[in-house]
C-alpha positions in Angstrom: -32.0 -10.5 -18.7 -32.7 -13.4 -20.6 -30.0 -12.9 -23.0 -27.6 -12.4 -20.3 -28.3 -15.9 -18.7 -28.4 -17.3 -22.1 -24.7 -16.0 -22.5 -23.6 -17.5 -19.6 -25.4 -21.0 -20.1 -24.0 -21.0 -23.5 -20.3 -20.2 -22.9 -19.9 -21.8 -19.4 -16.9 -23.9 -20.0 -15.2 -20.7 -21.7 -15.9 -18.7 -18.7 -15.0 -21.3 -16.1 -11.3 -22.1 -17.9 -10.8 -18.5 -18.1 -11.6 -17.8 -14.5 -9.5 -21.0 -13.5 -6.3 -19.5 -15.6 -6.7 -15.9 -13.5 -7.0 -17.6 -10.3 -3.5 -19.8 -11.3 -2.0 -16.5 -12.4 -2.8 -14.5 -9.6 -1.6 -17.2 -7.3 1.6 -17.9 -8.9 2.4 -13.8 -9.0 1.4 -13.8 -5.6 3.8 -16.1 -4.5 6.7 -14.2 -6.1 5.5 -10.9 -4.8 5.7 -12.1 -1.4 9.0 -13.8 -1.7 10.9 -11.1 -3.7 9.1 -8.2 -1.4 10.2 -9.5 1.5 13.7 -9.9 0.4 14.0 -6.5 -0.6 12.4 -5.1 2.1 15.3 -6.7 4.2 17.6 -5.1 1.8 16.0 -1.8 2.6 15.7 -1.7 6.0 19.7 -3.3 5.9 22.5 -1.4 7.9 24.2 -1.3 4.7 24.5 1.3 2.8 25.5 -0.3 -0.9 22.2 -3.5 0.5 20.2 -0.2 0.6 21.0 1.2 -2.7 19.7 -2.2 -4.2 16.7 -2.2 -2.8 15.9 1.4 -3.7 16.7 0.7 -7.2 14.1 -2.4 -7.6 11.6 -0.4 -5.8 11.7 2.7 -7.7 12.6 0.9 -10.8 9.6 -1.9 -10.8 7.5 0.7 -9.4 7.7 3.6 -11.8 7.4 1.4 -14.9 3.3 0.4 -15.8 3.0 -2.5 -16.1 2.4 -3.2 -20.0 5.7 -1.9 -20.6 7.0 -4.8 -17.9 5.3 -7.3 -20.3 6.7 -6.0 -23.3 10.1 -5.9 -22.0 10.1 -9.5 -20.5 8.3 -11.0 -23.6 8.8 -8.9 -26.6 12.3 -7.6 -25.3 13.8 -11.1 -24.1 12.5 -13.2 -27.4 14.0 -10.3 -30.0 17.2 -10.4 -27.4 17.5 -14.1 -28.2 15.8 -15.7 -24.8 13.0 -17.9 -25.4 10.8 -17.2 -22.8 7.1 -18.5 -22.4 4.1 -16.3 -22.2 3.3 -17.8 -18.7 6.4 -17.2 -16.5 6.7 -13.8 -18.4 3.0 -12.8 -17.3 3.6 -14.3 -13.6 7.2 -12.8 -13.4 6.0 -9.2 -14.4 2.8 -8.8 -12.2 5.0 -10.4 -9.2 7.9 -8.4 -9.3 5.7 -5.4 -10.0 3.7 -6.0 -6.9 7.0 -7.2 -4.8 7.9 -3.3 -5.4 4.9 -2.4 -3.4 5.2 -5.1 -0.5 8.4 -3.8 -0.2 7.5 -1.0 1.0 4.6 -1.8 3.2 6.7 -4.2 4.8 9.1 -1.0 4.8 6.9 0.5 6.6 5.9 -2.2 9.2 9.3 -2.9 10.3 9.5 1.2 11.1 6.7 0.5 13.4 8.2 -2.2 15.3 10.1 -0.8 18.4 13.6 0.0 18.7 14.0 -1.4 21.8 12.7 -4.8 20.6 15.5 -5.1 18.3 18.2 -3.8 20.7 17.1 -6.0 22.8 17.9 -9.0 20.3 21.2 -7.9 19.7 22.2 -7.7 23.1 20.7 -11.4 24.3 23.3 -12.4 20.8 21.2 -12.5 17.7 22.9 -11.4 14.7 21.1 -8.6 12.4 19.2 -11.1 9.7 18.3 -13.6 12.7 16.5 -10.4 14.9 15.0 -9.3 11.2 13.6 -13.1 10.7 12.5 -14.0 14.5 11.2 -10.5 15.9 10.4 -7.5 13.8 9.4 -9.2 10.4 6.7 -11.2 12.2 5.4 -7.8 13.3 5.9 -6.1 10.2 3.6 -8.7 8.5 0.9 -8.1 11.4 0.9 -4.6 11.0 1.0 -4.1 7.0 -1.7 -7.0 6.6 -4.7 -4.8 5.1 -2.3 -3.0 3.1 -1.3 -6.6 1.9 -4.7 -7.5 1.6 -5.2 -4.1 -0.7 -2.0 -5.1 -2.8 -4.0 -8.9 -3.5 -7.1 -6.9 -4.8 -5.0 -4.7 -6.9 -3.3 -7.6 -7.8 -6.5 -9.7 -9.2 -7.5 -6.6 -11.0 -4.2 -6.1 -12.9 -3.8 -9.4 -14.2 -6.7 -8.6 -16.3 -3.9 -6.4 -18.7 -2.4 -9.9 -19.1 -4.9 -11.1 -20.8 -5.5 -8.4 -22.7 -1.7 -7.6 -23.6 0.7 -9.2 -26.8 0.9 -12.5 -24.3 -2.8 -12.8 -24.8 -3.3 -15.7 -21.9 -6.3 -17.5 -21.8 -7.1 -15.9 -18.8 -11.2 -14.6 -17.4 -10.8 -11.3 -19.7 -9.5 -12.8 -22.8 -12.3 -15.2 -22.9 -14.9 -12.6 -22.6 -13.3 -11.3 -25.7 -13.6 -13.9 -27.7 -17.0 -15.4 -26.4 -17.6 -11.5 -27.8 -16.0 -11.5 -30.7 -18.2 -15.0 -31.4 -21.7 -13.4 -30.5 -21.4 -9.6 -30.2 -22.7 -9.9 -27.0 -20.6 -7.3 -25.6 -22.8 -6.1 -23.0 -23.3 -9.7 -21.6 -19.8 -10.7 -22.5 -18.1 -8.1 -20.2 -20.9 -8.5 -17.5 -20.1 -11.7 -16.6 -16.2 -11.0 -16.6 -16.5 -8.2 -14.4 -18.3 -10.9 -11.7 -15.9 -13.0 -12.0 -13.3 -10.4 -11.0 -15.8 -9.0 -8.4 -16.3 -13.0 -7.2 -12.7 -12.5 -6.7 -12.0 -9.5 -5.3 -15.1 -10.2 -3.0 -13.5 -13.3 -1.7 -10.2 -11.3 -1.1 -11.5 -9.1 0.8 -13.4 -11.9 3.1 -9.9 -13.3 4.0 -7.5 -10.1 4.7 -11.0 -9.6 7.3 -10.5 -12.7 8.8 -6.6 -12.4 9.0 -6.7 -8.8 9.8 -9.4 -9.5 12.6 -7.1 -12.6 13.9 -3.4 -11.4 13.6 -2.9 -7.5 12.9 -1.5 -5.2 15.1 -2.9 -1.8 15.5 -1.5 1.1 16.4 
């Protein structure tokens, strides 16, 4: 026990910059998840046929290929192609479009679970298609899908984790427990306290889809 908070003492600042570069990370992908789900998930639920098609191909596409092979391909794969393209926006672009693929479909789903009347209704008082998507049955898609959202966020916070640990190698809460490791073969100690930081997280995820999900959703 003592070496454990002797660790922790000793590497502090290490553990604190790593944790801070995570919490940036997971924000940042967050943000794009959110963005480019919901896009997509318009394009899936579309009227469309050819809108449909697109969407199908970014979910199945983004969502059939792990995730290390998304960071190769955007870093490794772009630099060799002749893009220079920083570590950072590759790491936030592949975990958010990765997890958009998901919230695409939960938001798939939600929007099935709003009534058809509702939106018939729309259309008849005069509102076009994306204007009775925006007002009336994404609203209520968002209400309804929120602890699936709030599942995506935790899976989220746990695969950023690869990041760190892939060819990008950014400074993030797991990298530094490898090289606070590699410095003091505390390995037991090391990985402890990284796994607590991710379970600090995780923990404080969950605390928010509560409140949100005992506020706003929608059940059925």
């Amino acid at each position: 026990m003592a070496e454990l908070w002797e660790v922790l003492s000793e590497h502090l600042p290490e553990f604190s910059s790593g944790l801070w570069v995570t919490i940036r990370l997971v924000a940042f992908s967050f943000v794009i998840a959110m963005v480019v789900g919901t896009l997509v998930a318009a394009l899936r639920v579309a009227p469309l046929g050819p809108l449909n098609w697109i969407g199908g191909v970014f979910v199945e596409t983004f969502r059939n290929t792990p995730l290390l092979v998304l960071l190769f391909v955007s870093f490794a794969g772009l630099r060799r192609a002749g893009v220079p393209i920083d570590p950072w926006v590759a790491g936030t672009a592949s975990l958010g479009l990765y997890t958009a693929a998901y919230v695409a479909e939960a938001l798939r789903s939600g929007v099935f679970a709003v009534g058809r009347g509702q939106i018939e209704a729309s259309l008849s008082l005069g509102l076009d298609y994306p204007r009775t998507l925006r007002y009336v049955v994404l609203p209520q898609a968002f209400r309804t899908v929120i602890p699936h959202l709030g599942s995506l966020t935790i899976a989220m916070i746990k695969n950023s984790a690869i990041i760190g640990v892939s060819l990008l190698a950014l400074p993030d809460l797991l990298h530094q427990a490898r090289l606070v490791n590699s410095r003091t073969f505390a390995t037991n100690e090391s990985f402890f306290w990284a796994a607590a930081g991710y379970l600090l997280l995780t923990g404080l995820a969950t605390l928010a889809v509560r409140r949100l999900e005992a506020r706003y959703a929608i059940r059925r």
